[in-house]
N, C-alpha and C positions, 0 to 999 in steps of 0.2 A: 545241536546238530554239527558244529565244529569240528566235535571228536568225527565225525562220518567221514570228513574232508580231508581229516588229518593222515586217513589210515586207507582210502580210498584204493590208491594201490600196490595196495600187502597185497602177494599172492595166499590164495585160496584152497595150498592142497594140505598134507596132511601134517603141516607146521603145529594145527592144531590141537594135537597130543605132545606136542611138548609144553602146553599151557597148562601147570599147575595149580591148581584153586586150591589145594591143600600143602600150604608152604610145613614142612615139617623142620625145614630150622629157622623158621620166622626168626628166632631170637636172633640169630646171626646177622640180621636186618639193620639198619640203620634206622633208631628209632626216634620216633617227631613226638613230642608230646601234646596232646588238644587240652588239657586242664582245663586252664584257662576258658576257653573259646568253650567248652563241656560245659563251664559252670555258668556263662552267658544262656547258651540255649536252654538250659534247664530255667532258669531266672524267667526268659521269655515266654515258657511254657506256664509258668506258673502265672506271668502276668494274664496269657490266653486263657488260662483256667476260671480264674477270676472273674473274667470278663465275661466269659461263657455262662459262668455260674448266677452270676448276678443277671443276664437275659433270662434264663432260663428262670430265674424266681421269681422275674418282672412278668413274664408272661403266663408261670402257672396261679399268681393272685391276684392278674388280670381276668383270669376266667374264674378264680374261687368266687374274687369279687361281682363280677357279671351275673353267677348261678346263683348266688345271695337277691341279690337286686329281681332279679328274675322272678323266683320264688315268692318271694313276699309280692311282686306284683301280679302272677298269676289268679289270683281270685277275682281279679278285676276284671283282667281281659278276656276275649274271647277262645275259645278252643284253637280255633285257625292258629291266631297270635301264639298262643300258646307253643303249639306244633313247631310253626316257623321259627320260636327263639330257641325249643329247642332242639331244632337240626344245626341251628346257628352254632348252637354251644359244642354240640359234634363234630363238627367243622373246625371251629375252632381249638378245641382238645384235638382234634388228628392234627393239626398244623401243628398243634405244642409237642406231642408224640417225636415227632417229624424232626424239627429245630431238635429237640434235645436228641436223640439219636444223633444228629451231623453231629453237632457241639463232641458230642462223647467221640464221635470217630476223628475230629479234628484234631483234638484233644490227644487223642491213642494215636496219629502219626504224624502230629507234629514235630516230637524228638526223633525219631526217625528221618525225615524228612529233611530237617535243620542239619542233623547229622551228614546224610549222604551230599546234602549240597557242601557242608564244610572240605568235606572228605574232596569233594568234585574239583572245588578253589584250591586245594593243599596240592593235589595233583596238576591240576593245569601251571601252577608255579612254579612245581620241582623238577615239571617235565619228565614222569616216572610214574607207576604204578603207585598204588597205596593199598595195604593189608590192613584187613581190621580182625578181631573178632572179637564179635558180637558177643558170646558167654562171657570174655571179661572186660567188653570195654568200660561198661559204667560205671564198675569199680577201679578201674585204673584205664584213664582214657588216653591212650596209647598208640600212635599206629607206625607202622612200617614200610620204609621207603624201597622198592627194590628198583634198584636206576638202572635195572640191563633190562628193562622193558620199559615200551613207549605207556604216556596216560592214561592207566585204567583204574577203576576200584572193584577192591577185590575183599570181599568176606571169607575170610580162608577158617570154611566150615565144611569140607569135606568135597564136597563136586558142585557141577552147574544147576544139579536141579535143588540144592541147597542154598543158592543164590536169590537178591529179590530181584524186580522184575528190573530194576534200572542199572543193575551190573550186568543183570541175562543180556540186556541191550548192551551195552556194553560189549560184551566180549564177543557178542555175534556181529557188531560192528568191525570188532578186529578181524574175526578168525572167518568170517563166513557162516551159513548154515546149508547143513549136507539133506539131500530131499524136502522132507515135510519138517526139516529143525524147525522152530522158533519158536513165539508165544502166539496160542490161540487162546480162544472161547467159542464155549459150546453155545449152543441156542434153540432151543424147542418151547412148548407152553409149560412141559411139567419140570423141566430145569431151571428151579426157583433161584438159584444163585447165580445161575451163566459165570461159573468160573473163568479166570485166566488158567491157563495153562502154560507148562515148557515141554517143549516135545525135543528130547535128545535120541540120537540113535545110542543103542546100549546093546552090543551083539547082532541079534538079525533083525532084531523089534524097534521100533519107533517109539520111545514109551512119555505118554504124557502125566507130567508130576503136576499137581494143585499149587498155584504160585496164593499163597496165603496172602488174604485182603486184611490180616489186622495186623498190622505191620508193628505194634506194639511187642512183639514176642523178640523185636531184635535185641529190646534192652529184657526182656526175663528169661532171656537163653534155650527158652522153650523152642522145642522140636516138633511138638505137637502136629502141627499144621505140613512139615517138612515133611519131604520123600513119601508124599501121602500116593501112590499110582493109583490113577483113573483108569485109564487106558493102555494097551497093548498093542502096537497096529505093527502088521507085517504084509509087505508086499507079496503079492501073488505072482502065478507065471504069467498075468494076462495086465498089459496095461491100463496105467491108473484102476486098476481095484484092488483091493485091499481086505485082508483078513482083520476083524476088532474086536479084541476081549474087553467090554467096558465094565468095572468095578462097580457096584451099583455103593448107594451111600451107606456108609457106616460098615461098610464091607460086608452087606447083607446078603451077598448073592453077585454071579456076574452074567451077565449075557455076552454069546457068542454070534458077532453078525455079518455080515460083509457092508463093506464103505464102496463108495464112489469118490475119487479123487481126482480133482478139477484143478490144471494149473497150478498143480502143488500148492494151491491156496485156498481150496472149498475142498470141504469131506463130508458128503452126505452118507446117511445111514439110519437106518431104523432102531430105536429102542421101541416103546410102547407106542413109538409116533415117527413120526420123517425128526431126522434131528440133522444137527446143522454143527460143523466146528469151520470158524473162517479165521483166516491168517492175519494176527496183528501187523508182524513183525519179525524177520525183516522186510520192510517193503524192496519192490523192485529198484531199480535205480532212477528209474521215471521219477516214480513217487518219491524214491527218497531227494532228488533233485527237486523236485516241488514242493518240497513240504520244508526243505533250507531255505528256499526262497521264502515262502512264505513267511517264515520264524523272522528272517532279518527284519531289522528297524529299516522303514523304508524312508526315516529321512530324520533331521534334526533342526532344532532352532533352540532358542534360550528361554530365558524368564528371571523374576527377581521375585525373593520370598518377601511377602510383603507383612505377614504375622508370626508369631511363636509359635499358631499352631497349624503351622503350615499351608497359608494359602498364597500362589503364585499368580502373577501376574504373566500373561505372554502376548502374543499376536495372535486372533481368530486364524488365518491362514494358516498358521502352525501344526496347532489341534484340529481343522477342518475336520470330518470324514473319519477321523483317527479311531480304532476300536479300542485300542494298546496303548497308556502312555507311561513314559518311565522317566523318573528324576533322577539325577546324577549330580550329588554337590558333596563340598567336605564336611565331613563335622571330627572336630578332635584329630586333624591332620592325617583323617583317613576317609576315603571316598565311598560312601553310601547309595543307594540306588532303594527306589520308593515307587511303587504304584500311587499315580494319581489318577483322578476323575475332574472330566468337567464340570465347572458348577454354575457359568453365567458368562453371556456372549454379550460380546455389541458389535456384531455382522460390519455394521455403516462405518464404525472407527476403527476398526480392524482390532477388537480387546477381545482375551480370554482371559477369565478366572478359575485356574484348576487348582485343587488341595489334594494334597496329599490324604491319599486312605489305606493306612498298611500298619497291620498287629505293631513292626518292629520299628515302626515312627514314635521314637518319646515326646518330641516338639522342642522346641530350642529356647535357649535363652535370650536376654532383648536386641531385636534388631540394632547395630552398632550406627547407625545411618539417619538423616533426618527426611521424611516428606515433607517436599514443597510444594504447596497448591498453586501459589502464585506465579504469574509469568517471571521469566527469565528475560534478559535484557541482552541485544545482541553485541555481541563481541565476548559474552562469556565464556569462559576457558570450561573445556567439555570435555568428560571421557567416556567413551563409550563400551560394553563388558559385554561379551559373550561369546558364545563357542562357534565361530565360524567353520563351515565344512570338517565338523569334528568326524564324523564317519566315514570320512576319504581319506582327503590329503593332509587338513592341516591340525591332525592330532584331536588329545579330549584337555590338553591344557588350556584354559582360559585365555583370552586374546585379550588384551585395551587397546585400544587408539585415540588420539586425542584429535582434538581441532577445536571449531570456535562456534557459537549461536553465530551464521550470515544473513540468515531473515528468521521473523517473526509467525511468517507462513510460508506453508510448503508450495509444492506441487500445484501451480494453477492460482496461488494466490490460497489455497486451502489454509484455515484459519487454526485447525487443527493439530496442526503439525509445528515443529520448529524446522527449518533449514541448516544440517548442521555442516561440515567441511571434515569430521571424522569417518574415514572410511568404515562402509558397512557392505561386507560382504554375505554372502548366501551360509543361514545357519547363524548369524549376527541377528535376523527377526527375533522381536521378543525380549531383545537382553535391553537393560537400564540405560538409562545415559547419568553421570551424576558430574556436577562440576566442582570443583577444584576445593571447595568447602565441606564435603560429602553432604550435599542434598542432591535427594532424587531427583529428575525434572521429568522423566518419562520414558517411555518405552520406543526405540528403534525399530522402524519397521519395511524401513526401502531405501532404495538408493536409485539413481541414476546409471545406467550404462555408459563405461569411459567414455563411449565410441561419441557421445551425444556430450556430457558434461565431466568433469574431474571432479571429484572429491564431493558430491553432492550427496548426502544422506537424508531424510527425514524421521521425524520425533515424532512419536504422538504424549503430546502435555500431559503434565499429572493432572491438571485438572478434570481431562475426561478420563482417566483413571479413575477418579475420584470418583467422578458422576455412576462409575460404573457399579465400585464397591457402594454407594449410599443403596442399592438398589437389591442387593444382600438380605436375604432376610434375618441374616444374624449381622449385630452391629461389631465391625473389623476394628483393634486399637492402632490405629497407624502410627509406625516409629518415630519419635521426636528427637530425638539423640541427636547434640551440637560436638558429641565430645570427637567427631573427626577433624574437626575445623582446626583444631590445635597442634595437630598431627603433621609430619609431614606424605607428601603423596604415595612414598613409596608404603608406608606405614595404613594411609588411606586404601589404597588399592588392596593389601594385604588382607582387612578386615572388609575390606567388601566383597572381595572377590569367594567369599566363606558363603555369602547368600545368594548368588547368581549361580545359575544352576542347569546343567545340558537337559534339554526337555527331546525323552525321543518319542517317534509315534509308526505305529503302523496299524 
């Protein structure tokens, strides 16, 4: 929703016809190569295939195997029994049905998907439009930079209603939509599909084109599904109604009816039934104001990767409540972002356990850092890691601050905790503390107000880290690695600062 904010206020009149979707000297473009970054996604896809494949074949000789079992015990059981295992077995074959259907659709716009998000990050960084087309990019993946326009992408395959749905967004972000523009869907009992739609004006008619759901045709240059017309609508001399020629399927026939037009965002009208088309898109600016809020992360704290295969340690207050969470760390001198879940609380010490769960998570090589269970002794030299007020003021670069163990208990005499003298500011919850030999000693989770004490932070000890991971029902290898101890700090900090990680949530 960025892009909305960016372009907010562009005037709205008829700039909009100097918007080309069909660059006819593309070549003359300034052109950006994706190779590379092309042969990642395809890689990814195949690993998603794989994965898909292998469920899918877990789950259809999970029931071959059940209907075997079944059978040979039928002669035993009673009729009822009988009956009941097998509705079971029907049940459970529609849920197999079901899963493999997603899997194939997942599958069919995953490279699409990966695609337009590349395309999204090439443009937000150029600060420029981005061309593509779709008939040759898979074979030469290529695209085109035109810098005399603001960030948009663009499939330059002829016009808008040849566009997919998240360029249509797009460009009606920039330019506006005139009356009933945008993307609907229909909706009645015998309209099995409830299509998306784009409804461009084209002369005096409103005409709504089929935005195709198998998003797979952008790599087989297939038109098929394109410039398909539904509908026909043109305004009458009498407000909001409307004249509809609606295309019936397979272009068997059309009906001729009159609409009802509500708000330039409801179109009632009769086919065989009261039928229904409501406005995705673009929303009002009410809505589109509410729906940016809602998108942003509503806040940040830290965390420290505590296994290869990605499972995070943070502070319960962090994750509270949280629906969304997302990881932000580097790998390979480049910065990643991971859907996690939570996996295991301890409400009383303020601990969360989330892991990462995302197709494009490989898992990491061995944590460079040692776990220590054992207490720490006061005066020890302590650095503390993580992303304070990363989504305001103070950036998403990783912070340290050092200072010392000053008590052995926190807060009230809290046994829990170390007392440390390294400043922890708000968005610091969650991250490590490690001292001066890189072992871990615990997780940071509060501080003091200047106004009351200086420099007071509290720790919560690896120990009750510990107690948290035993309690896992998969057993966690916790890092042993002495080899920072030999290092110097600046070299320390370097490789730890690789597993500490922005944890956001909303």
């Amino acid at each position: 929703m960025k892009l909305f904010y960016l372009f907010l206020f562009i005037p709205l009149f008829s700039f909009s016809q100097e918007f080309k979707l069909n660059y006819e000297n593309i070549e003359d473009l300034e052109i950006l190569s994706v190779e590379d970054e092309f042969a990642k996604i395809k890689k990814k896809r195949d690993k998603l295939s794989s994965f898909y494949k292998a469920e899918v074949d877990k789950k259809r000789i999970a029931i071959e195997d059940k209907r075997t079992k079944y059978i040979k015990e039928a002669r035993r059981n009673t009729v009822g029994t009988n009956d009941i295992r097998a509705e079971e077995l029907k049940q459970q074959n529609a849920d197999y049905l079901l899963y493999r259907e997603k899997a194939y659709a997942d599958i069919e716009n995953f490279d699409y998907n990966e695609v337009i998000f590349l395309l999204t990050e090439i443009s937000k960084k150029e600060n420029c439009a981005v061309i593509f087309d779709e008939e040759k990019f898979t074979e030469f993946p290529n695209v085109y930079l035109d810098r005399q326009r603001e960030p948009l992408i663009i499939n330059n395959n002829r016009g808008l209603k040849y566009q997919t749905e998240i360029t249509i967004r797009a460009y009606f972000d920039v330019f506006g939509a005139n009356q009933i523009e945008g993307i609907w869907r229909s909706q009645n009992q015998s309209l099995k599909n409830n299509d998306k739609y784009v409804i461009i004006k084209e002369n005096i008619y409103y005409n709504a084109y089929i935005i195709p759901r198998n998003l797979s045709i952008f790599f087989s240059g297939s038109t098929r599904y394109r410039n398909q017309l539904k509908a026909k609508i043109e305004f009458t001399s009498y407000d909001n109604i409307a004249s509809i020629e609606w295309i019936l399927d397979n272009e068997k026939g059309r009906v001729n009816t009159v609409g009802t037009i509500k708000n330039k965002s409801l179109i009632e009208f009769n086919l065989s039934e009261k039928t229904l088309m409501y406005k995705l898109y673009p929303n009002s600016p009410e809505s589109l104001k509410e729906t940016i809020q809602k998108s942003e992360w509503a806040g940040n704290g830290s965390g420290v990767i505590i296994s290869k295969s990605g499972y995070i340690i943070t502070n319960h207050h962090v994750i509270e409540n949280a629906d969304d969470i997302e990881v932000e760390f580097i790998i390979n001198d480049e910065v990643k972002k991971y859907n996690a879940e939570i996996v295991q609380v301890d409400k009383t010490n303020d601990l969360a356990i989330i892991k990462i769960f995302d197709i494009n998570f490989d898992g990491l090589e061995d944590l460079p850092y040692n776990f220590k269970s054992r207490s720490s002794d006061v005066g020890t030299k302590v650095y503390a890691y993580g992303y304070p007020m990363a989504l305001s003021l103070m950036g998403k670069e990783i912070k340290i601050t050092d200072g010392i163990i000053s008590s052995k208990t926190g807060f009230d005499g809290n046994v829990t905790t170390y007392q440390i003298t390294a400043p922890i500011q708000a968005g610091n919850s969650g991250g490590p503390l490690f001292d001066d030999k890189g072992n871990f000693l615990g997780i940071n989770s509060s501080g003091l107000r200047k106004d009351v004490a200086d420099n007071v932070g509290y720790t919560i000890k690896s120990s009750y880290v510990l107690n948290l991971l035993d309690i896992l029902p998969k057993t966690i290898d916790l890092p042993k690695n002495t080899k920072l101890e030999s290092l110097p700090l600046t070299e320390q900090i370097k490789k730890i600062s690789k597993y500490v990680v922005l944890v956001k949530v909303k």
